[in-house]
Steps between C-alpha positions, in 0.01 A plus 500: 500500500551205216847360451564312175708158561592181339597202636736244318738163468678328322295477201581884426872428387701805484360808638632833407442643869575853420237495172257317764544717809402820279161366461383322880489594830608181628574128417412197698738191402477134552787350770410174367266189581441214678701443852814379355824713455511408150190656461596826484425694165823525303444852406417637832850627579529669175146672531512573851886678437340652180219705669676569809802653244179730382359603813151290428385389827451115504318279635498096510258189458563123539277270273400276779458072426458451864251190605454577915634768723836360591544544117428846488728621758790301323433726209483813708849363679701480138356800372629644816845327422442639175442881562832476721394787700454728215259784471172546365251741458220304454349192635615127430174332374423147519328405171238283558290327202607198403304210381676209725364764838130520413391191672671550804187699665479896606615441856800340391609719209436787709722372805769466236496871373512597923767271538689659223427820549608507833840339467593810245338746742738364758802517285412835501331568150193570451241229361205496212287184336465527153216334341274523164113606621350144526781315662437828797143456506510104460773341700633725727313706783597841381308675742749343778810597292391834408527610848863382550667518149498689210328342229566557083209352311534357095169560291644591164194747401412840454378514790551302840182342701724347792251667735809419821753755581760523294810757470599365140344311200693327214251610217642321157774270428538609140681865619745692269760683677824647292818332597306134545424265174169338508212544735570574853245503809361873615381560861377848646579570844236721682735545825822659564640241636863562428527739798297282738699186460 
């Protein structure tokens, strides 16, 4: 089974959730970035309230700018704070790729997703890594977090190479989907993991 998604932010401005949720399965939506409470994205409440309102089951993600461990788990603790005990049906996914983490070695960046991940898992959600194809294969041990986490791979392409497991891939940034102006990002889900959660 293939479940069509998006996932989204700020930068989508006003959605028209019941135009949207005619045409996914589900929508992922970033909580925010960073470990600092005025981090979170502004639109979040709005988008999170909007699919819920249409039945879409959601999902989270955290853009992460965290330097060491102890960093990481600060952002897992606000997006905790954040989430306020609310319900998902999909993972929260720390978003791992950017350019000020590359140098900080695979052992290191790969602590950080564990330590993440399992602060969420405690708080009783379940936990994912997102990452684009060569920040998985390059920086991170993805064998190790495969076997733990859930992972959700970026290679915008026709097809994806990511030759890990995977349960969803982001496969374009430059999606149209009614109810959203301008390009949005598409994922397929190959699991049903709505149930599961």
């Amino acid at each position: 089974m293939e479940y069509k998604g998006i996932d989204i932010s700020k930068y989508q401005g006003d959605i028209d959730f019941n135009k949207v949720s005619k045409n996914i399965d589900f929508a992922i939506i970033r909580i925010g970035y960073g470990m600092y409470e005025s981090q979170k994205d502004p639109k979040f409440e709005a988008n999170y309230e909007g699919f819920k309102r249409t039945n879409t089951p959601v999902g989270v993600y955290l853009y992460s700018y965290a330097l060491n461990e102890s960093e990481a788990e600060k952002e897992a603790d606000v997006v905790i704070k954040w989430l306020n005990n609310r319900n998902l049906n999909l993972p929260v996914y720390f978003d791992i790729e950017d350019k000020s983490q590359i140098n900080l070695g695979k052992v290191k960046l790969t602590n950080m997703c564990d330590r993440f991940c399992k602060r969420i898992e405690k708080a009783g959600y379940w936990a994912g890594i997102y990452a684009n194809k060569y920040f998985l294969t390059t920086y991170l041990d993805y064998k190790k977090l495969e076997e733990k986490y859930t992972i959700w791979v970026a290679q915008w392409n026709d097809q994806n190479t990511y030759s890990g497991k995977y349960d969803m891939w982001q496969y374009t940034s430059t999606g149209k989907v009614p109810g959203i102006n301008g390009n949005v990002d598409m994922n397929k889900l190959y699991r049903n993991i709505f149930t599961k959660i």
